[in-house]
TORKOL-4160 file (C-alpha; in steps of 0.2 Angstrom, whole numbers, padded with zeros to 4 digits, m for minus):
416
<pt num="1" X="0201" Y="0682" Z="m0366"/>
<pt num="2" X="0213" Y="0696" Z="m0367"/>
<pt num="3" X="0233" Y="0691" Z="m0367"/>
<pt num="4" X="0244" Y="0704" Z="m0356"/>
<pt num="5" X="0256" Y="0715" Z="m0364"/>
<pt num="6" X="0271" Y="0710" Z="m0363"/>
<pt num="7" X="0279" Y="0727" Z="m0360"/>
<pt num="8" X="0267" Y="0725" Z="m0345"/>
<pt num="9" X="0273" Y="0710" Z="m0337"/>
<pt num="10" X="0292" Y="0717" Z="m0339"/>
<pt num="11" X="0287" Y="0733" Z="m0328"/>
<pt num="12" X="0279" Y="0722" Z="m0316"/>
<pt num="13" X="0294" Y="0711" Z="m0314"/>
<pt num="14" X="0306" Y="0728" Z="m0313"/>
<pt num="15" X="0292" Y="0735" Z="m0300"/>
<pt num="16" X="0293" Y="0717" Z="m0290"/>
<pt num="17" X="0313" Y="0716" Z="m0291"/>
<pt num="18" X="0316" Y="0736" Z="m0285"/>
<pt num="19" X="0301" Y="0738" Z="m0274"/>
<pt num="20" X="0305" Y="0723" Z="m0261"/>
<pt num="21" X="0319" Y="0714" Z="m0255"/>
<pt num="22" X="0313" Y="0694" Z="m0259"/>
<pt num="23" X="0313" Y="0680" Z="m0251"/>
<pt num="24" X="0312" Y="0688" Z="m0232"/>
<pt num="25" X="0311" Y="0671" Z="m0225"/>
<pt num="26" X="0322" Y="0661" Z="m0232"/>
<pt num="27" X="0335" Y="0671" Z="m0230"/>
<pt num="28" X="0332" Y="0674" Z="m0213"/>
<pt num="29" X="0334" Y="0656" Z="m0211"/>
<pt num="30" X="0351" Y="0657" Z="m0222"/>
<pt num="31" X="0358" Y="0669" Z="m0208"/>
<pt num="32" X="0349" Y="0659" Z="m0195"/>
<pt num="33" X="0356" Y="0643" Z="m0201"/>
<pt num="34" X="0375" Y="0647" Z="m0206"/>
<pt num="35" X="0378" Y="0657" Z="m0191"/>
<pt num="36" X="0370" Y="0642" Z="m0180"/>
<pt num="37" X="0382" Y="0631" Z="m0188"/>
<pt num="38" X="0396" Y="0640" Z="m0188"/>
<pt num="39" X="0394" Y="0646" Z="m0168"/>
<pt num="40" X="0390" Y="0629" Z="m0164"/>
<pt num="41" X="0408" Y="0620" Z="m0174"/>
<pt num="42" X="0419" Y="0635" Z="m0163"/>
<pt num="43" X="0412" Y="0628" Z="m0147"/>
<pt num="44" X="0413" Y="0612" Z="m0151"/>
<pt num="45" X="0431" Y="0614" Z="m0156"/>
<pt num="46" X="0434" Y="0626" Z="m0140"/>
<pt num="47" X="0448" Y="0616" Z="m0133"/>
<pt num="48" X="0457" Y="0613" Z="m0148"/>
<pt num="49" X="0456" Y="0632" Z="m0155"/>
<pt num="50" X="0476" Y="0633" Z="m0153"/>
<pt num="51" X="0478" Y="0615" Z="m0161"/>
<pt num="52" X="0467" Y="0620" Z="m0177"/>
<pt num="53" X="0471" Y="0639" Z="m0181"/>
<pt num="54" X="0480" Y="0647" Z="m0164"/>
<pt num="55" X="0498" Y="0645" Z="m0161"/>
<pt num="56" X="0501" Y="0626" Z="m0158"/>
<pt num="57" X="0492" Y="0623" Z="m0173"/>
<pt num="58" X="0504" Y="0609" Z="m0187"/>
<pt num="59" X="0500" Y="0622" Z="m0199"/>
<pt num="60" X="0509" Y="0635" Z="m0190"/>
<pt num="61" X="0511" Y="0654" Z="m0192"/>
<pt num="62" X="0525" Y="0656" Z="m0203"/>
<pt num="63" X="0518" Y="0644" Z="m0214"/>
<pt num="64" X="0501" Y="0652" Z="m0217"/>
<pt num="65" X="0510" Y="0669" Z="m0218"/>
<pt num="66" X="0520" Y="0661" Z="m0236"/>
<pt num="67" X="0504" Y="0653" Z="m0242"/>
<pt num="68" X="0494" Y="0669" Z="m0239"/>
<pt num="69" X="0509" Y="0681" Z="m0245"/>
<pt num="70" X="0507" Y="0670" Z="m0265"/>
<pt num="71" X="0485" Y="0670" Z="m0262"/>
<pt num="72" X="0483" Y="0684" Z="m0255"/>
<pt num="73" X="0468" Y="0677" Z="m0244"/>
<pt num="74" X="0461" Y="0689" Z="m0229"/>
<pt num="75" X="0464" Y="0684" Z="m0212"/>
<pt num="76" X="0468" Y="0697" Z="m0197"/>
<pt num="77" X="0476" Y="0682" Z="m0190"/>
<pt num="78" X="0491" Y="0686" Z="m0200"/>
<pt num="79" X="0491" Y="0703" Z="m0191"/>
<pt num="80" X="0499" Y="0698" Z="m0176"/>
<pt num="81" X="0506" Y="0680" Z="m0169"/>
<pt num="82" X="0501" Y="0685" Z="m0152"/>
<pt num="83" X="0489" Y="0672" Z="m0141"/>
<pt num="84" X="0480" Y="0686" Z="m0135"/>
<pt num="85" X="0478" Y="0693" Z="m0153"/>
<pt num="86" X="0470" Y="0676" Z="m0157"/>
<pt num="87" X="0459" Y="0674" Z="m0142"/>
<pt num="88" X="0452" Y="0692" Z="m0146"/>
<pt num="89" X="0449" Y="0683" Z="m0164"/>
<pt num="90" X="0441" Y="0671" Z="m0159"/>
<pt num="91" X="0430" Y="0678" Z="m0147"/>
<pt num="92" X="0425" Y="0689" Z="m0159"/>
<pt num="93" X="0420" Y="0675" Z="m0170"/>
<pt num="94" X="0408" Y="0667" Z="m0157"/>
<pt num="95" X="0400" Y="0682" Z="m0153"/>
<pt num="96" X="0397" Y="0689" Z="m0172"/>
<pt num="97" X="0388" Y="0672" Z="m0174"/>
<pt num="98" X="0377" Y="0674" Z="m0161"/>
<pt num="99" X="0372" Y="0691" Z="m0163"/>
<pt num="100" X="0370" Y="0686" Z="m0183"/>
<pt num="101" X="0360" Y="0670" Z="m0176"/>
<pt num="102" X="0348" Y="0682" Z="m0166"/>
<pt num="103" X="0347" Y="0696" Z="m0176"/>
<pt num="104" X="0352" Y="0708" Z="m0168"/>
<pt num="105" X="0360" Y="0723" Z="m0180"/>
<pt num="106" X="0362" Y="0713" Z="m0195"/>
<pt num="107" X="0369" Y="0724" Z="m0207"/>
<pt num="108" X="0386" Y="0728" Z="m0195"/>
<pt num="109" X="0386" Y="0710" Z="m0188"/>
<pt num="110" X="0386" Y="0700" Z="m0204"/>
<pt num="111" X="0402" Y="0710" Z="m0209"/>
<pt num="112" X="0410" Y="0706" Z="m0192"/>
<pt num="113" X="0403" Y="0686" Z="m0195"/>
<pt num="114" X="0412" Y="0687" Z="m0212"/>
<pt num="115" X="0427" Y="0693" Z="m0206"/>
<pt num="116" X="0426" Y="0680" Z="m0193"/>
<pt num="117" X="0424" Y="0664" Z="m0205"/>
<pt num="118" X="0436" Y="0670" Z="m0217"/>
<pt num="119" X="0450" Y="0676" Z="m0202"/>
<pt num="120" X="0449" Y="0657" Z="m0197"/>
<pt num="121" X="0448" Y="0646" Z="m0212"/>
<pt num="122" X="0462" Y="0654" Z="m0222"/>
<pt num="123" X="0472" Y="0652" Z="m0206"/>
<pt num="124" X="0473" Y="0636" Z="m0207"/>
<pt num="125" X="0466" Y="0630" Z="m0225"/>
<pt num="126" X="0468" Y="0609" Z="m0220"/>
<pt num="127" X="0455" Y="0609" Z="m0208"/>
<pt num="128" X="0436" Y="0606" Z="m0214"/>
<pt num="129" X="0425" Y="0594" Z="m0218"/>
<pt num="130" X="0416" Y="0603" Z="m0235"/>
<pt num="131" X="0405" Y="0612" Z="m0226"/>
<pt num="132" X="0417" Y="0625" Z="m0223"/>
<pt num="133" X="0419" Y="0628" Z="m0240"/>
<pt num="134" X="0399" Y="0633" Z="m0240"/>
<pt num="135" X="0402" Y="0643" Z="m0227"/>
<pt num="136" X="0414" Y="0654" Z="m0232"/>
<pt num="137" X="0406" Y="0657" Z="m0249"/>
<pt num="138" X="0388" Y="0663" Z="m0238"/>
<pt num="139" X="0398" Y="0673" Z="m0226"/>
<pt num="140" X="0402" Y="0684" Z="m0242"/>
<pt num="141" X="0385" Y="0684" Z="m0248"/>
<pt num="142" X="0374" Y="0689" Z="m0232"/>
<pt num="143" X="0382" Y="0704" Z="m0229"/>
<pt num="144" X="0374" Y="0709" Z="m0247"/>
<pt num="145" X="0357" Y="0704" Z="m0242"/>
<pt num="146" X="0343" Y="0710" Z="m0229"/>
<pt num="147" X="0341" Y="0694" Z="m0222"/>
<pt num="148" X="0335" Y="0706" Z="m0204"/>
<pt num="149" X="0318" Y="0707" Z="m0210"/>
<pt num="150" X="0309" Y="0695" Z="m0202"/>
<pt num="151" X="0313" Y="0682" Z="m0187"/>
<pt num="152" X="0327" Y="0694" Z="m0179"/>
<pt num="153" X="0330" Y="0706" Z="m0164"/>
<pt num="154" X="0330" Y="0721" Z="m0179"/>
<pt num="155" X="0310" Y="0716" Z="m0185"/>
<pt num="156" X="0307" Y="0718" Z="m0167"/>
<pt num="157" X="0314" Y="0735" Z="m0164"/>
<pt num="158" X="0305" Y="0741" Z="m0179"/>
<pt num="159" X="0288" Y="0736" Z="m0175"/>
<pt num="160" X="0290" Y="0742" Z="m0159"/>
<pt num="161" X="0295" Y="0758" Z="m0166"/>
<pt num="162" X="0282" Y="0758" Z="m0180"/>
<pt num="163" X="0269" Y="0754" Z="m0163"/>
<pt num="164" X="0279" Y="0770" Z="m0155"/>
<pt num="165" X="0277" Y="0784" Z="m0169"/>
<pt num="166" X="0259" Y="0777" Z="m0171"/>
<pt num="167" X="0253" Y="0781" Z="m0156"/>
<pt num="168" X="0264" Y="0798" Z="m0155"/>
<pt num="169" X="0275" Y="0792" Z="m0142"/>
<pt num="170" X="0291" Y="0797" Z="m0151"/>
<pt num="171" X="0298" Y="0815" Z="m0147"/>
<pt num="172" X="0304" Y="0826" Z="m0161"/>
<pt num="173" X="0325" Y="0824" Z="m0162"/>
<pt num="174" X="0324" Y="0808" Z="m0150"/>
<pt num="175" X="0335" Y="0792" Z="m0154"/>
<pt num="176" X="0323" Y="0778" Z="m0158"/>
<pt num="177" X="0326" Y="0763" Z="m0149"/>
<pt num="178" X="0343" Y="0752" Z="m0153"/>
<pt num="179" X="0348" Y="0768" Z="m0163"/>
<pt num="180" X="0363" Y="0774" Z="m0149"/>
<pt num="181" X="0371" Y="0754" Z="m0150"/>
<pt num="182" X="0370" Y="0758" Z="m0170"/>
<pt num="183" X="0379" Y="0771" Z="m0169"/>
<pt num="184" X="0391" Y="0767" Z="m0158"/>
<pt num="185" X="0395" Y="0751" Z="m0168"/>
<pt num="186" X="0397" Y="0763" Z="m0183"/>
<pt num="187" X="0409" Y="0775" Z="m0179"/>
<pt num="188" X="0420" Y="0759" Z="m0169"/>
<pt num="189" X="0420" Y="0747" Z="m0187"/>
<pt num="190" X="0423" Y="0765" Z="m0195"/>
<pt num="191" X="0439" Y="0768" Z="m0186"/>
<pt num="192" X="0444" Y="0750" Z="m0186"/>
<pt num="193" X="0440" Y="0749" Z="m0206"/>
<pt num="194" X="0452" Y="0767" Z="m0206"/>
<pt num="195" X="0465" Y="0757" Z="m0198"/>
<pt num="196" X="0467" Y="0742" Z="m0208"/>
<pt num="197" X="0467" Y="0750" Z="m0223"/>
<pt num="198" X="0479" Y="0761" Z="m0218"/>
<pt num="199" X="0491" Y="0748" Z="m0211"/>
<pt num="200" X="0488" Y="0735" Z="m0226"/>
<pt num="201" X="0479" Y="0724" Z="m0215"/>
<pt num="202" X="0465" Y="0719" Z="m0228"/>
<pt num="203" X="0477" Y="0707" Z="m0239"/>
<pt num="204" X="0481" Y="0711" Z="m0258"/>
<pt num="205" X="0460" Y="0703" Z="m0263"/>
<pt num="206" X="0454" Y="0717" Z="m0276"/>
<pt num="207" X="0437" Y="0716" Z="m0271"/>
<pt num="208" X="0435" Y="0717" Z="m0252"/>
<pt num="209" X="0442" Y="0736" Z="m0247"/>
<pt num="210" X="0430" Y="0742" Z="m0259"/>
<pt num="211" X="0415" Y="0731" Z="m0252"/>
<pt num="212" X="0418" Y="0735" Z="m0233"/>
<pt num="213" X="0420" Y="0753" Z="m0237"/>
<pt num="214" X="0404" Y="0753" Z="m0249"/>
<pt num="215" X="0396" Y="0746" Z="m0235"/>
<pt num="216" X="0402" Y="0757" Z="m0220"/>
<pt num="217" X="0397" Y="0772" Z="m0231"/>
<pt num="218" X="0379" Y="0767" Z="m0237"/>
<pt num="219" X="0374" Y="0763" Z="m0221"/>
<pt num="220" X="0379" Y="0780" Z="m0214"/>
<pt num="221" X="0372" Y="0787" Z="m0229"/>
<pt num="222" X="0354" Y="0776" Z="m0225"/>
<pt num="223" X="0354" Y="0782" Z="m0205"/>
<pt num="224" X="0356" Y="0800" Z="m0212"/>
<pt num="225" X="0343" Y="0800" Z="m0226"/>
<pt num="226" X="0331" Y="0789" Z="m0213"/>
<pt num="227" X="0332" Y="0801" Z="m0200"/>
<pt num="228" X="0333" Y="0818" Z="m0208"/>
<pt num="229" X="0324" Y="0815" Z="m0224"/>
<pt num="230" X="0312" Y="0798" Z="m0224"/>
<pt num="231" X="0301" Y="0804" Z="m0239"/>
<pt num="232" X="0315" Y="0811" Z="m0250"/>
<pt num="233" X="0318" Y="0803" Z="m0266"/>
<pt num="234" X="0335" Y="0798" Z="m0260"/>
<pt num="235" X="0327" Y="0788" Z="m0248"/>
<pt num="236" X="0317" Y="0779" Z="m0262"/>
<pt num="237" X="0333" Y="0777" Z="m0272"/>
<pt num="238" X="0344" Y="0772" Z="m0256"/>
<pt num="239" X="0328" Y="0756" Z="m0255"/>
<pt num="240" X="0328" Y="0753" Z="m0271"/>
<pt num="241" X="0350" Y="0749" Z="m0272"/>
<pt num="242" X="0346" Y="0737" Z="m0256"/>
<pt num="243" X="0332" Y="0729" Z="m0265"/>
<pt num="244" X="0343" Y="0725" Z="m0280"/>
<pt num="245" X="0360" Y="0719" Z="m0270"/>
<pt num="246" X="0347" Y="0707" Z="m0259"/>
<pt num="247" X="0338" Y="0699" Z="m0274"/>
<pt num="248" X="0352" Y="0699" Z="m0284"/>
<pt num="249" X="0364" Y="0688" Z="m0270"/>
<pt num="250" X="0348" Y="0677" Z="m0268"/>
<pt num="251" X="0349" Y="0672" Z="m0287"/>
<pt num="252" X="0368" Y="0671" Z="m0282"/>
<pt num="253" X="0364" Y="0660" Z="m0267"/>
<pt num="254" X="0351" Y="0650" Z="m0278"/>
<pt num="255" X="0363" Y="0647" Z="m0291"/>
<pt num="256" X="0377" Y="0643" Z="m0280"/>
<pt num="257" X="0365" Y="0627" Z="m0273"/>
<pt num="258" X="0362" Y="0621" Z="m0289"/>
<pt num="259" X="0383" Y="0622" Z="m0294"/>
<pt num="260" X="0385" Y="0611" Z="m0282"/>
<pt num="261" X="0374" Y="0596" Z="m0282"/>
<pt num="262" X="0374" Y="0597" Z="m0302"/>
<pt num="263" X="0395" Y="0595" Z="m0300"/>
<pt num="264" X="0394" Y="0583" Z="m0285"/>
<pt num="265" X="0385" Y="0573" Z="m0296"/>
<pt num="266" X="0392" Y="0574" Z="m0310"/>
<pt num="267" X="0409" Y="0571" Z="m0303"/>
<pt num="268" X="0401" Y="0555" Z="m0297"/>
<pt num="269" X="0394" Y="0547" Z="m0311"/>
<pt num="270" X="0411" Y="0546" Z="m0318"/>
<pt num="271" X="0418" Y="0535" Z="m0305"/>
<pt num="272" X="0416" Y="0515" Z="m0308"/>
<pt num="273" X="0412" Y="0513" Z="m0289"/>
<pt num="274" X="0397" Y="0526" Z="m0292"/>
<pt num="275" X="0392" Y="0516" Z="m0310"/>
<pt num="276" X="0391" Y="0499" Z="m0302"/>
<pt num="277" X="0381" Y="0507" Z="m0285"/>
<pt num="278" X="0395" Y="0501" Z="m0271"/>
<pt num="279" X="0400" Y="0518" Z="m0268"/>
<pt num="280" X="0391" Y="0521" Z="m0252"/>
<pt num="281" X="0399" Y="0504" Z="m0244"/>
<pt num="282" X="0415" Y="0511" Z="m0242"/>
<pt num="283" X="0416" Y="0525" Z="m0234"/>
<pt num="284" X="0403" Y="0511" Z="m0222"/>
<pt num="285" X="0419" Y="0505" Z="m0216"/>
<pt num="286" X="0432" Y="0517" Z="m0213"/>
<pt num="287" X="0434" Y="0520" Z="m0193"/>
<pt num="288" X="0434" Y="0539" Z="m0197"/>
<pt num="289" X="0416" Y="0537" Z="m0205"/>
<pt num="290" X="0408" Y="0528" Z="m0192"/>
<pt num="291" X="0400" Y="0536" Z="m0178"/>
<pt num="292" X="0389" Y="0522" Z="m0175"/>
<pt num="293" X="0399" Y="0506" Z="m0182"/>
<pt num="294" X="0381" Y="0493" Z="m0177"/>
<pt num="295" X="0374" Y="0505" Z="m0189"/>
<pt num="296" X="0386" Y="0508" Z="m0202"/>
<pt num="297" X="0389" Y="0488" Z="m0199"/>
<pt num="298" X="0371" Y="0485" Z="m0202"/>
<pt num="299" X="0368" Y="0495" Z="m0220"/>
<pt num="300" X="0384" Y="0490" Z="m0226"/>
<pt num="301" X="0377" Y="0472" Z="m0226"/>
<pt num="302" X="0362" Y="0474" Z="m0237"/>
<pt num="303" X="0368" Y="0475" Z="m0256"/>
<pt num="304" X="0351" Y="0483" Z="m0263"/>
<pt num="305" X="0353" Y="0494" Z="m0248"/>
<pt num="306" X="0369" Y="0499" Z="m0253"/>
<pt num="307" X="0365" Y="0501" Z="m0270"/>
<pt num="308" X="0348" Y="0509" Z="m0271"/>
<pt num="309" X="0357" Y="0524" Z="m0258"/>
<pt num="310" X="0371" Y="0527" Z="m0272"/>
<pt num="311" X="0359" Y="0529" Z="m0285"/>
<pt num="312" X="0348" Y="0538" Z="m0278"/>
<pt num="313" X="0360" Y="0550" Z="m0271"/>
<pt num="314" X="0367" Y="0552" Z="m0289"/>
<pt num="315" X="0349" Y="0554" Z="m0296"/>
<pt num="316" X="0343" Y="0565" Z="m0284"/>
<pt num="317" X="0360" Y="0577" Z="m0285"/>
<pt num="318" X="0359" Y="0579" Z="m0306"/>
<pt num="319" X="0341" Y="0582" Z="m0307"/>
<pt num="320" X="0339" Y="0594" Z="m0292"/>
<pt num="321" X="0344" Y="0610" Z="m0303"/>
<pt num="322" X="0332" Y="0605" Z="m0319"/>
<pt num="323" X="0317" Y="0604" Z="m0307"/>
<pt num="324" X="0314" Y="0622" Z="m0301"/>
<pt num="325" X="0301" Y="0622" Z="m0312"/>
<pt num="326" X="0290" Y="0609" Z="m0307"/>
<pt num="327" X="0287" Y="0614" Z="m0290"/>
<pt num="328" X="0280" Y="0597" Z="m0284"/>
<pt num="329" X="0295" Y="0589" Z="m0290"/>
<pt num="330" X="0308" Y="0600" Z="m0283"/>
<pt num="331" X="0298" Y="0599" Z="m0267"/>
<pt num="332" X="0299" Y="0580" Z="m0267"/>
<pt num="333" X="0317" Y="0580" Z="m0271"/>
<pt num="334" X="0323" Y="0594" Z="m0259"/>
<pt num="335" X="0314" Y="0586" Z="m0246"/>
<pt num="336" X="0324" Y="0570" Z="m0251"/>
<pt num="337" X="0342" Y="0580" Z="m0251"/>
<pt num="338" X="0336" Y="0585" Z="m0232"/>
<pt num="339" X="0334" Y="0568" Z="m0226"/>
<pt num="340" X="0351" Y="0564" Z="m0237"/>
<pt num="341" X="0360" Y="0574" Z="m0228"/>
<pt num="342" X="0352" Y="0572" Z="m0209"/>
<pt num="343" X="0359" Y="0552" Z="m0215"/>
<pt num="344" X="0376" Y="0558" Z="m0217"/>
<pt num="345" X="0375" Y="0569" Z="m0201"/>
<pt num="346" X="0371" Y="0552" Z="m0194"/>
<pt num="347" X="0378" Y="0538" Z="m0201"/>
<pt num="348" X="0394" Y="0546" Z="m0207"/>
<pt num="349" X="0396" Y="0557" Z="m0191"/>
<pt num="350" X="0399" Y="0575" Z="m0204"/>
<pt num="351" X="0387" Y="0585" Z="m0191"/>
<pt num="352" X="0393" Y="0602" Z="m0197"/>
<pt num="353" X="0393" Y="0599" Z="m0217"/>
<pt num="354" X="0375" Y="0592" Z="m0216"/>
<pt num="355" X="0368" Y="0608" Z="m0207"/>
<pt num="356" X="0378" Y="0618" Z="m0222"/>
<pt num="357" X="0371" Y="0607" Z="m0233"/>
<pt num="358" X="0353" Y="0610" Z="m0225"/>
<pt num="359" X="0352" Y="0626" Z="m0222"/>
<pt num="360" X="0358" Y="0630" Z="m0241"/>
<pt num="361" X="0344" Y="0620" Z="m0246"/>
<pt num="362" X="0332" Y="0629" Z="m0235"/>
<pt num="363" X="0334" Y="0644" Z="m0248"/>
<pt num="364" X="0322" Y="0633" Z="m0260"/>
<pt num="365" X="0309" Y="0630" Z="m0246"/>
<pt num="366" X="0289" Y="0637" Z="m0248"/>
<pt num="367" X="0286" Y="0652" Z="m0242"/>
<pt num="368" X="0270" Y="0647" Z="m0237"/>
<pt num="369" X="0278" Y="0631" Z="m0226"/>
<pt num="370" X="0292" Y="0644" Z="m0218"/>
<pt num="371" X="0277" Y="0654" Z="m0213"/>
<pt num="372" X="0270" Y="0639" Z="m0206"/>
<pt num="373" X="0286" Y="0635" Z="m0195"/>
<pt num="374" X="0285" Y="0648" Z="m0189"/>
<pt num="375" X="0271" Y="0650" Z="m0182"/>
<pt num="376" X="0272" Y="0635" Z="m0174"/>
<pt num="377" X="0287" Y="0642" Z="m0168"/>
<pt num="378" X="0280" Y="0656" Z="m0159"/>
<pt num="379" X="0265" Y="0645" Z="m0152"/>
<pt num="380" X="0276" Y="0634" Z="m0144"/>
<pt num="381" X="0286" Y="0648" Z="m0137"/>
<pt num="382" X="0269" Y="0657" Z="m0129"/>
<pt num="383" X="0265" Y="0639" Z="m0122"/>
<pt num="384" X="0280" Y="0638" Z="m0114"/>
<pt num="385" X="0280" Y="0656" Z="m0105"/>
<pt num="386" X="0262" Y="0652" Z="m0101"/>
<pt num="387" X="0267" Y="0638" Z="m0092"/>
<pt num="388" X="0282" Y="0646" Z="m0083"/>
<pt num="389" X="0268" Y="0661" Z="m0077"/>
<pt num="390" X="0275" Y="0672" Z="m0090"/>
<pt num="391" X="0264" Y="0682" Z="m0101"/>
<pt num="392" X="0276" Y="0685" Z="m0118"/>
<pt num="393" X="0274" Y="0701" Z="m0128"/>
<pt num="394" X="0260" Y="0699" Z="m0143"/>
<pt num="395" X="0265" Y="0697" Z="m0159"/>
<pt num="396" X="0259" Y="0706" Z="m0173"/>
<pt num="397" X="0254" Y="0692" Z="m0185"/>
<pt num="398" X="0246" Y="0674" Z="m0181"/>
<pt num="399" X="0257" Y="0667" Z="m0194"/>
<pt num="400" X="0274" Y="0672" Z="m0187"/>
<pt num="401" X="0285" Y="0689" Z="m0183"/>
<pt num="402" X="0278" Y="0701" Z="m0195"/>
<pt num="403" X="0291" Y="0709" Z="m0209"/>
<pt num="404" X="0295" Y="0727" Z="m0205"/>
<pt num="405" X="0295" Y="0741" Z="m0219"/>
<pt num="406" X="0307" Y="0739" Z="m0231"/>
<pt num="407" X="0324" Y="0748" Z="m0226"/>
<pt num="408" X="0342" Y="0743" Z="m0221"/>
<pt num="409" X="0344" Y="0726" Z="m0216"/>
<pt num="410" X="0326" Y="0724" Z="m0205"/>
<pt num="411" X="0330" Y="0742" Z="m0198"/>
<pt num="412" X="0331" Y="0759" Z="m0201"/>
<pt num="413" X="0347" Y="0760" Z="m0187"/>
<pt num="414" X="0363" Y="0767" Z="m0194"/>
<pt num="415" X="0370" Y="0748" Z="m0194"/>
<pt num="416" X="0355" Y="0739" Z="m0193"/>
């Protein structure tokens, strides 16, 4: 039995890495999952918005505007003090997050979403719970990845278009369908983009004028090549740079998961209350902590409970990184991370970090079961229009939404 050459396997790995954007799933459940969390912490905290970063926050305006003056952190709510200027912020945030959450132009909307998340939480630094920090590192890195391909309003759009040009429907020189909105939403981040820079608006970071603009640019540069020129070689060099940005952020993402845990649990097996497995018990009986004090009351009186909980929270947090390799094994042990944190959601009443936490972990997750979900997904939603009289539109796999051909974000709109 011949062995391959291992020049072979190289190319093929090069091939794999420029010639498709990995991972469409999971990182359609990233975007899904980060701007879900994020959209649902802004209503929750709706009432309190001036409290926690508007202008009756402790942490008040002048204060943020030293802090950020020695950081140089971005924020546009440093831009203006005004209450209108922060309801405007903030409005903005909830609606980025639901468009990201849905899909819908992905590319344009994720910048917005990041702008959004990082506006807020450098306003006022205090408040969060640790999953903020999560949060703002993925805000960053999902504007570098294509997570439109598959379960989004943009997948849709394509395969209707692809259904379109098949049967000859499409007119030569005529906007494909969601291409006008795309445009629009260009030229207006184009302006505002023009204007910040201008004014100083962006802060004194290095890297993020360069980014937006990079951004703003290549996306013009895609719609142009897409629509005037789809089987130029600029087209296949344009795909090839997306490609390599996506897989590149999801070994980022990837690698920021495993930081974590391995320093979380590191950190913990230095500390005497982790070593002698009464760790967990404390935190048990703090009022802050305790959501559901019977509950709380009830684990916190069972020793081995207690202990066997810190250990394994501890064991499982270390040895997540050194079993990618075994995928049994990091199966086992992400699925056990999951229930870890749906535990803390519950017992120690941290909603918001444990949906970070999840939905960081989903990056990790089989192929094969996302595919799954999904489908089950979308059977349950033609069940449910069945049942209302309502015939949905079919889809194009049985498994799930089908991934478009490779190109922008899951679209070949100028900001999709």
């Amino acid at each position: 039995m011949s062995t391959p050459h291992p020049a072979r396997g190289l190319a093929g790995a090069i091939q794999r890495v420029t010639a498709s954007a990995l991972g469409p799933y999971q990182t359609a459940v990233i975007r899904i999952g980060f701007s879900a969390t994020f959209l649902l912490f802004l209503l929750r905290e709706l009432p309190h918005r001036h409290e926690m970063y508007g202008p009756d926050a402790p942490w008040h305006w002048d204060l943020a505007r030293q802090l950020i003056s020695g950081n140089q952190a971005f924020t546009v709510l440093m831009w203006s003090d005004s209450t209108l200027w922060f309801e405007i912020v903030y409005a903005l945030a909830l609606l980025s997050s639901l468009l990201l959450m849905l899909g819908w132009h992905t590319r344009a909307v994720s910048v917005v979403f990041m702008a959004g998340v990082l506006s807020l939480q450098n306003r006022s630094i205090f408040m969060g719970d640790g999953g903020d920090n999560v949060i703002h590192l993925m805000a960053i890195y999902l504007v570098l990845t294509r997570c439109g391909q598959v379960w989004s309003l943009d997948a849709r759009r394509a395969r209707r278009r692809e259904s379109a040009a098949c049967a000859g429907q499409e007119a030569g020189g005529r906007l494909a369908p969601g291409e006008p909105a795309g445009i629009v939403l260009w030229v207006v981040l184009g302006a505002f983009l023009a204007g910040a820079t201008g004014a100083g608006g962006l802060g004194g970071t290095i890297w993020l004028p360069p980014l937006l603009w990079c951004l703003w640019v290549g996306q013009g540069a895609w719609w142009a090549v897409n629509r005037y020129a789809p089987r130029n070689e600029l087209r296949t060099l344009l795909d090839v740079i997306a490609n390599l940005a996506h897989n590149a952020t999801l070994v980022v993402i990837m690698a920021e998961v495993c930081l974590i845990y391995a320093t979380a649990g590191w950190y913990k097996i230095q500390g005497s209350r982790w070593q002698d497995g009464t760790a967990l018990y404390y935190p048990l009986k703090l009022e802050y902590f305790t959501p559901w004090p019977a509950l709380s009351d009830l684990l916190a009186s069972s020793g081995v409970m207690v202990m066997v909980l810190s250990y394994a929270t501890v064991i499982v947090q270390v040895a997540f990184p050194f079993t990618l390799f075994n995928r049994r094994v990091k199966n086992f042990l992400l699925a056990a991370m999951i229930c870890e944190h749906a535990g803390i959601a519950l017992l120690l009443g941290l909603p918001f970090f444990s949906m970070a936490m999840i939905t960081a972990d989903a990056v990790f997750l089989p192929t094969a079961f996302l595919v799954w979900l999904g489908g089950r997904v979308t059977t349950g939603h033609e069940r449910l229009f069945r049942r209302r009289g309502r015939v949905p539109a079919p889809r194009a796999t049985a498994d799930g939404p089908e991934a478009p051909e490779p190109g922008g974000n899951g679209s070949h709109t100028l900001v999709g």
